[in-house]
N, C-alpha and C positions, 0 to 999 in steps of 0.2 A: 322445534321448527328449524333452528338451525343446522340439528344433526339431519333430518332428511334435506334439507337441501348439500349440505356435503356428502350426503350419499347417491342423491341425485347428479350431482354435477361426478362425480367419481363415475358411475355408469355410464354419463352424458362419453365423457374422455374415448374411449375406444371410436367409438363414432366419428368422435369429430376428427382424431387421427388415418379414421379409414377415410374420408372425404378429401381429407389432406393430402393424401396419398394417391389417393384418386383425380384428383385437379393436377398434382403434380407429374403424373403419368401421361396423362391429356394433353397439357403445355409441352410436354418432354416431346413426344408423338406428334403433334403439331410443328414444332421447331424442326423436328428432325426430316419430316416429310418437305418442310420446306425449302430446308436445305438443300435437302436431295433434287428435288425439281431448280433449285439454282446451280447445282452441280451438273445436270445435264443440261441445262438449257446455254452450255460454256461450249458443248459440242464435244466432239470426239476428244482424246486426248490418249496417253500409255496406257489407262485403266479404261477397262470395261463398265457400263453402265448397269452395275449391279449394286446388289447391299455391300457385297463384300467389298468390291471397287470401291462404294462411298467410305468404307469403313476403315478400307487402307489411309485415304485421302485422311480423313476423319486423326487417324494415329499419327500421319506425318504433319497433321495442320499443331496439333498439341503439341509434336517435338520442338516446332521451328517457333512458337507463339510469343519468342523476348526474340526472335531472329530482325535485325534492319540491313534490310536489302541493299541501304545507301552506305550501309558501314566498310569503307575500303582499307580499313587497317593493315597493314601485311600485305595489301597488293603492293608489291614495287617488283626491282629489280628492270631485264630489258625488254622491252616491248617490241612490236614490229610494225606498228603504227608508221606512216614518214610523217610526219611534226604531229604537232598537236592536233586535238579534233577542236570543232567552232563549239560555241557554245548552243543550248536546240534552246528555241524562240517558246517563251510562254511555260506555263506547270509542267510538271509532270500528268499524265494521264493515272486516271485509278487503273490500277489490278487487281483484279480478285484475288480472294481470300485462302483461295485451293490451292496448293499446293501443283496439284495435277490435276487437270490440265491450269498452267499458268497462264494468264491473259489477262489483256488491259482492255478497258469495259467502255474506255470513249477517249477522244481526240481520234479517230479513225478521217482517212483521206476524205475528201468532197467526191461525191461522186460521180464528178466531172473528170475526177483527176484520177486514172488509174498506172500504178506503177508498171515499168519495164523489167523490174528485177522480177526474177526467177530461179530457180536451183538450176533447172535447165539451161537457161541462158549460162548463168553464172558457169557452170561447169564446162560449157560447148566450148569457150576458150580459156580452159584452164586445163594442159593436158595431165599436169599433176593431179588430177580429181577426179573422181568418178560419181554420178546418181546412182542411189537405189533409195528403199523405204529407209527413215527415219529408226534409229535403233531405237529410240526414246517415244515417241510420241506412234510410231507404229501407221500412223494413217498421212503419212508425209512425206514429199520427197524431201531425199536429204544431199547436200555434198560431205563424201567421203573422200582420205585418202586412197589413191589408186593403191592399190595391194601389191603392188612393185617399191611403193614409197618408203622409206622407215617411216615410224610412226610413235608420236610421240605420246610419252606414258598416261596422259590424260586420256587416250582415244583407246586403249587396250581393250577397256570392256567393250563398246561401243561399235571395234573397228575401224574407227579413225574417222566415226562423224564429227564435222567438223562442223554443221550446222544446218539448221531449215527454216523454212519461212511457214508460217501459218495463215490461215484463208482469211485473215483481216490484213496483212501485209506486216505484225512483226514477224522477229526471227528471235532462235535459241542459238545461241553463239556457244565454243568453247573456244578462250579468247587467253592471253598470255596475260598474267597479274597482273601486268603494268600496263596492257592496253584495256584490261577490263575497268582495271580504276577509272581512267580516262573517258570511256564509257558509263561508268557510272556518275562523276564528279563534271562531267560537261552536259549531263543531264540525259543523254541518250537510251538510258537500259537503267537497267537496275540487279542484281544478284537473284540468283533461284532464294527459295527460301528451303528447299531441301539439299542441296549444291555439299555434296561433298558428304552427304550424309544417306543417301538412300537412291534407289535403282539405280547405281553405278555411276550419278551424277558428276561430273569433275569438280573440284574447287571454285573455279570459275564458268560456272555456266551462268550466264548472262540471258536475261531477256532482252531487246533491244527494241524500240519503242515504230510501232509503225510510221514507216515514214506517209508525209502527207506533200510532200510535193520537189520536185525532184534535185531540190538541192539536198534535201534528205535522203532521197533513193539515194544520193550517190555518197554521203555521209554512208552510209547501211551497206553499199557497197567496199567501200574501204575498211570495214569492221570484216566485213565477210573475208574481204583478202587477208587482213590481219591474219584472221581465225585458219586460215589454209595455209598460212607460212607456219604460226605455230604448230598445228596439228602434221605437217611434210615436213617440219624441218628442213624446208626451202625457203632463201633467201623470198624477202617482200615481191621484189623486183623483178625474180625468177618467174614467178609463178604463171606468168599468162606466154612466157616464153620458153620455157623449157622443155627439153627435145628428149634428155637422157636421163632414166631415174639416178639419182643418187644413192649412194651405197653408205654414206655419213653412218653415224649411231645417231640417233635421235637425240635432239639438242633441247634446251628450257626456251 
């Protein structure tokens, strides 16, 4: 009796490996489909809403997964900040888990209160800078260095995007070590989590946290100039006055 039940149960084996396999395919295929419906439901971004798009995202989410967006190690040196930033009131907001498109999933304005920043604005008195599409994110406007500017080595892939705002009201910054720290460590932003490792990211690409009422806006404002003196290698100061491009080599 006991050898047909060990012959029994030996038979049973394949079976219950094929069932295993089979549940495990199911949950695999569930997870992955729902993934994907939280990957678009983030909206547009650099990747197209394909398999493949999920699957890039998918490869960069694995590279970055011991990455801490809060870790400012090695930012130092000079920044173009003028003083310190305040410190931003309350948590940090969550952000998603994608790599691409990067976004923060609440704390967003009241809807009473809608911001005056714009890459438009921002640019119409800045004659160092120029709008076009976003090099990165593809569905955005962006400011650029004006193409008379030198242009510093972070922006070479890029063209010398120096930042955009997204339809919740943050922004992608490329921001000088030492003012990205500050940004990060006063709570403002946080690091890409592919930042210096893939699509041509810089070192410091920064998310920076939508602002929600206009001491903010103007906090998000003064990141954005930051981010235009580094990327023109144009003094802070200069920037919303300056008449004649500069001929400098591109400075850190």
């Amino acid at each position: 009796m006991t050898l047909e039940r060990e012959t029994e149960a030996r038979r049973s084996r394949p079976g219950l490996w094929a069932r295993a396999a089979l549940a495990g395919i199911v949950l695999a295929g569930a997870w992955v489909a729902r993934d994907y419906r939280g990957w678009v439901a983030l909206g547009p971004g650099g990747l197209p809403h394909t398999a493949r798009g999920w699957l890039t995202v998918a490869v960069l989410r694995a590279q970055a997964w011991r990455f801490d967006p809060f870790d400012t190690t090695g930012l130092n040196g000079t920044g173009h900040l003028a003083g310190s930033l305040p410190e931003r009131s309350g948590p940090r907001p969550k952000v998603a888990h994608y790599p691409i498109p990067h976004r923060q999933l609440d704390q967003f304005p009241d809807p009473q209160f809608t911001s005056t920043l714009t890459i438009a604005s921002f640019v119409a008195t800045r004659p160092a800078l120029t709008m076009r599409q976003s090099y990165f994110e593809k569905h955005n406007d962006a400011a650029f260095a004006s193409p008379e500017f030198p242009v510093h080595p972070d922006g070479r892939i890029s063209g010398g995007e120096i930042g955009h705002i997204h339809a919740d009201g943050s922004l992608h910054l490329v921001l000088a070590p030492a003012d990205a720290a500050q940004a990060v460590e006063h709570g403002w932003g946080q690091l890409h989590p592919a930042e210096g490792r893939a699509a041509g990211l810089p070192p410091t690409y920064v998310l920076v946290y939508s602002p929600r009422n206009p001491t903010e806006v103007a906090v998000a404002e003064r990141l954005l100039d930051a981010a235009a003196a580094h990327m023109t290698a144009t003094p802070l100061g200069s920037i919303t006055s300056i008449g004649e491009p500069r001929n400098a080599a591109p400075g850190g």
